[in-house]
C-alpha positions as CSV (number, residue, x, y, z in Angstrom):
1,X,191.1,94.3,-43.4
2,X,187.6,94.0,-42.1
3,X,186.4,94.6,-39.2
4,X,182.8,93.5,-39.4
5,X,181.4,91.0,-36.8
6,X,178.9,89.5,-39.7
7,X,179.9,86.0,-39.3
8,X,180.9,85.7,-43.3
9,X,182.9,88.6,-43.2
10,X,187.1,87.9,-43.3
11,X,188.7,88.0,-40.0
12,X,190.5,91.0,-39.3
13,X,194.4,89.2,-40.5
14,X,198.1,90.2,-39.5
15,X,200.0,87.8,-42.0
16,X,202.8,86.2,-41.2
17,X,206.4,87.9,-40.5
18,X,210.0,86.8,-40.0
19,X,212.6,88.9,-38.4
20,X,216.1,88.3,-36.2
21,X,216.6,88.9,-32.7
22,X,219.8,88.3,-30.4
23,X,219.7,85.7,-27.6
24,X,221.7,87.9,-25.2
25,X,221.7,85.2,-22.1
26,X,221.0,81.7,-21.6
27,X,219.9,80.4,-17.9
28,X,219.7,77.4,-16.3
29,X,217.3,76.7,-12.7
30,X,219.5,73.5,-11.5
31,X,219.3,74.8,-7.8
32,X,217.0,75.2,-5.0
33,X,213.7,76.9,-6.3
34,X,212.9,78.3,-9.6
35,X,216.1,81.0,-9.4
36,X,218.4,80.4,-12.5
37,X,222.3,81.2,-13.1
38,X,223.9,81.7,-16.3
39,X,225.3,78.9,-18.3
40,X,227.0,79.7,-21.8
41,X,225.1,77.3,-23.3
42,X,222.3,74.7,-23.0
43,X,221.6,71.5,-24.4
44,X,217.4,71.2,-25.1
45,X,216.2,68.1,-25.6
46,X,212.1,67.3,-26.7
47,X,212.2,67.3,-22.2
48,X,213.6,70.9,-22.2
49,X,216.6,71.5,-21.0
50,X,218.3,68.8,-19.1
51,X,218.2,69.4,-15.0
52,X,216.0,71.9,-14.8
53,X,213.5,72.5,-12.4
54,X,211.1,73.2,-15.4
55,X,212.8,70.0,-17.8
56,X,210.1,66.7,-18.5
57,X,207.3,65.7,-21.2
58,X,204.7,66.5,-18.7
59,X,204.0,68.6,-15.5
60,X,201.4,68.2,-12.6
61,X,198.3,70.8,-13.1
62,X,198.7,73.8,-10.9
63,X,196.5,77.3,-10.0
64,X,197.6,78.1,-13.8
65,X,195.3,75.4,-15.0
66,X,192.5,75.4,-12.7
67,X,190.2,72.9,-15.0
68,X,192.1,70.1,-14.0
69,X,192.3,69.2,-10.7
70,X,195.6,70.0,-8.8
71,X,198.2,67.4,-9.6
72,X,196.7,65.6,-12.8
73,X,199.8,65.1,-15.2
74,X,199.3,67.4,-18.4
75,X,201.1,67.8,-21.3
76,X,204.8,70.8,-20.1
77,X,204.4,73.4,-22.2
78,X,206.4,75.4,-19.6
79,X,209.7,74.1,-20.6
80,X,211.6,77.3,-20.9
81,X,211.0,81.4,-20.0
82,X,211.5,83.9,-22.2
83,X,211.8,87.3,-21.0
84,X,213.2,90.5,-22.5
85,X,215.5,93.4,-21.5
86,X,213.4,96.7,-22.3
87,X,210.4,94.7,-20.6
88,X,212.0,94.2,-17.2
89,X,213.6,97.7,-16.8
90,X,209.3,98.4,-17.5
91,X,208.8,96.1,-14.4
92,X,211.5,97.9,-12.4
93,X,210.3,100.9,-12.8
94,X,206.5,100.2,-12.2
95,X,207.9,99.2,-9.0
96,X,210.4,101.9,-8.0
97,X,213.2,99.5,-8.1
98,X,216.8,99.7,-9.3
99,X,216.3,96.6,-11.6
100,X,214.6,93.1,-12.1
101,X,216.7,90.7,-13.4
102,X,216.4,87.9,-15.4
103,X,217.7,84.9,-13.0
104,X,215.6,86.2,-10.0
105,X,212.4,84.9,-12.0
106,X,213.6,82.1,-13.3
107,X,214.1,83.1,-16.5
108,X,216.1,81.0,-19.4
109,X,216.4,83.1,-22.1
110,X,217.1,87.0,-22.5
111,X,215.8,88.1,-25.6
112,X,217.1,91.0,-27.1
113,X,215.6,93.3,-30.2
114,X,211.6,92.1,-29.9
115,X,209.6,95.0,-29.5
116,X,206.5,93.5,-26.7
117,X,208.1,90.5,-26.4
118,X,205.5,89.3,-24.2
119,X,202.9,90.2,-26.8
120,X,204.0,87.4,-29.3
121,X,201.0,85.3,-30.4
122,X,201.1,81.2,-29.7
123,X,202.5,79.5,-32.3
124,X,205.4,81.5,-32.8
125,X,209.1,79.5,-33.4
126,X,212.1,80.5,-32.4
127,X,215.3,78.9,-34.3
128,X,218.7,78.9,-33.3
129,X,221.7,78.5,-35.7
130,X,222.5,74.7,-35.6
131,X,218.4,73.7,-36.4
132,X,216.9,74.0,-32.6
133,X,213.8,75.4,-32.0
134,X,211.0,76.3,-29.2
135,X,207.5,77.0,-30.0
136,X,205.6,79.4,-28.4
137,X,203.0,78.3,-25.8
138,X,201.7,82.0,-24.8
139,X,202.4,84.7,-22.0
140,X,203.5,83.6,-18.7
141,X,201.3,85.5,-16.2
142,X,203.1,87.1,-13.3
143,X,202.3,85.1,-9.8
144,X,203.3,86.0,-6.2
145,X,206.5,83.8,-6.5
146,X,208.6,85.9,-8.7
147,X,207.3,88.8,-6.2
148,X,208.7,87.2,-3.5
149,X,212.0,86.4,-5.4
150,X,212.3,90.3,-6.8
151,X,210.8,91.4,-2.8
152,X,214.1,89.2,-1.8
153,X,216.4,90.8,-3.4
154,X,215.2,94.2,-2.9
155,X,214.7,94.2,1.1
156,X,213.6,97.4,2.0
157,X,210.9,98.1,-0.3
158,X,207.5,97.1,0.9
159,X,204.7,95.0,-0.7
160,X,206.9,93.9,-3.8
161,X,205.4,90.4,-3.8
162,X,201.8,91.6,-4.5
163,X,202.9,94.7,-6.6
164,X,204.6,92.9,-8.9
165,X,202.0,91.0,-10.1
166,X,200.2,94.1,-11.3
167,X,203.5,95.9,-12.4
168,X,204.6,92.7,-14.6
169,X,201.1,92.2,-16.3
170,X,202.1,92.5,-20.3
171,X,205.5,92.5,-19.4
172,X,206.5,88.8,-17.7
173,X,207.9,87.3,-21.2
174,X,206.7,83.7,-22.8
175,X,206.8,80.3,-21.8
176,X,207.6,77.8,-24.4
177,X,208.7,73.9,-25.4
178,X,211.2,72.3,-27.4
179,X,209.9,71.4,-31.2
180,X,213.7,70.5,-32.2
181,X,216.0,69.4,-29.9
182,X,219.5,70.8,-30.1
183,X,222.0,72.8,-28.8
184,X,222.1,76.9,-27.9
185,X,224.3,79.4,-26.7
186,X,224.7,83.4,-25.4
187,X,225.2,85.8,-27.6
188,X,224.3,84.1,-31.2
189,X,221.0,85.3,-33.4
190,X,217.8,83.7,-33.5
191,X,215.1,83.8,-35.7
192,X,211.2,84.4,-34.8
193,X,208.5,83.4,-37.6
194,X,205.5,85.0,-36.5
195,X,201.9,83.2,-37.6
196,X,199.8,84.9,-39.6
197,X,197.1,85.9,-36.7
198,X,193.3,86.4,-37.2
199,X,190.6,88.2,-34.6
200,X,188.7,85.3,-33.6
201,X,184.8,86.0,-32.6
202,X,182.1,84.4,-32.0
């Protein structure tokens, strides 16, 4: 593995892995706001998951994508959260709260057994038993409204809405879109494959 910056060096190169994880919940934001509640299972179709907040080919350009103006339709690739156990007890106790659970930040899926979920590289796939699969579009960066969801439901506890977005940095989970529709459930395995990743520089 090389290090060098000479520009005909080799990249420094992780290759490729494959390894199981457990899809411990599955979550669905049909309400009011972005809060979601459990559902046993959930259909995903190329829109995402069918009447949620989050579901639809494409989605109106927000702070997150500040290149575009505000509003321009652009391509979802925010159809589902990912977020993981170890990673929100990190969160809670960052901010000196009991817990932070899944469905107060929208979340849709709780992986279990990824070490830094958050940390996965885009371009990672995720496939369930029964041939559905999400793809990886990157970190999903912590913002004032999942403070102000996890500052709701721990009254008491000043500044949560700011803190959070420090205290989840690293820690928020992934967002991600459907690459085969299909059908997924609580409690089943999933398997990750892992790109092989290389250092860009310029």
């Amino acid at each position: 593995m090389s290090s060098s910056t000479d520009l005909f060096a080799e990249p420094d190169t992780l290759p490729a892995q494959r390894f199981r994880a457990r899809l411990a919940r599955t979550l669905i934001a049909d309400g009011e706001g972005f809060a979601t509640r459990d559902a046993p299972r959930l259909p995903l179709t190329l829109e995402g998951v069918p009447g949620d907040r989050h579901a639809g080919h494409a989605r109106p350009a927000d702070s997150r994508v500040p290149w575009y103006p505000r509003g321009t339709p652009i391509r979802n690739a925010r159809q589902l959260t990912l977020v993981a156990p170890d990673e929100l007890d990190a969160i809670a106790r960052r901010l000196g709260v009991p817990e932070v659970r899944p469905e107060w930040i929208g979340a849709n899926l709780v992986v279990e057994g990824v070490g830094r979920l958050t940390w996965l590289p885009p371009g990672t796939r995720l496939h369930f038993p029964g041939g559905a699969a999400l793809a990886v579009e990157g970190e999903n960066a912590p913002c004032r409204h999942a403070g102000a969801a996890v500052a709701r439901a721990c009254p008491g506890v000043a500044g949560l809405d700011l803190a959070f977005v420090k205290a989840a940095a690293g820690l928020r989970g992934l967002v991600a879109w459907v690459e085969r529709a299909g059908e997924i459930a609580a409690g089943t395995d999933v398997e990750l494959r892992v790109p092989t990743q290389r250092l860009w520089r310029r």
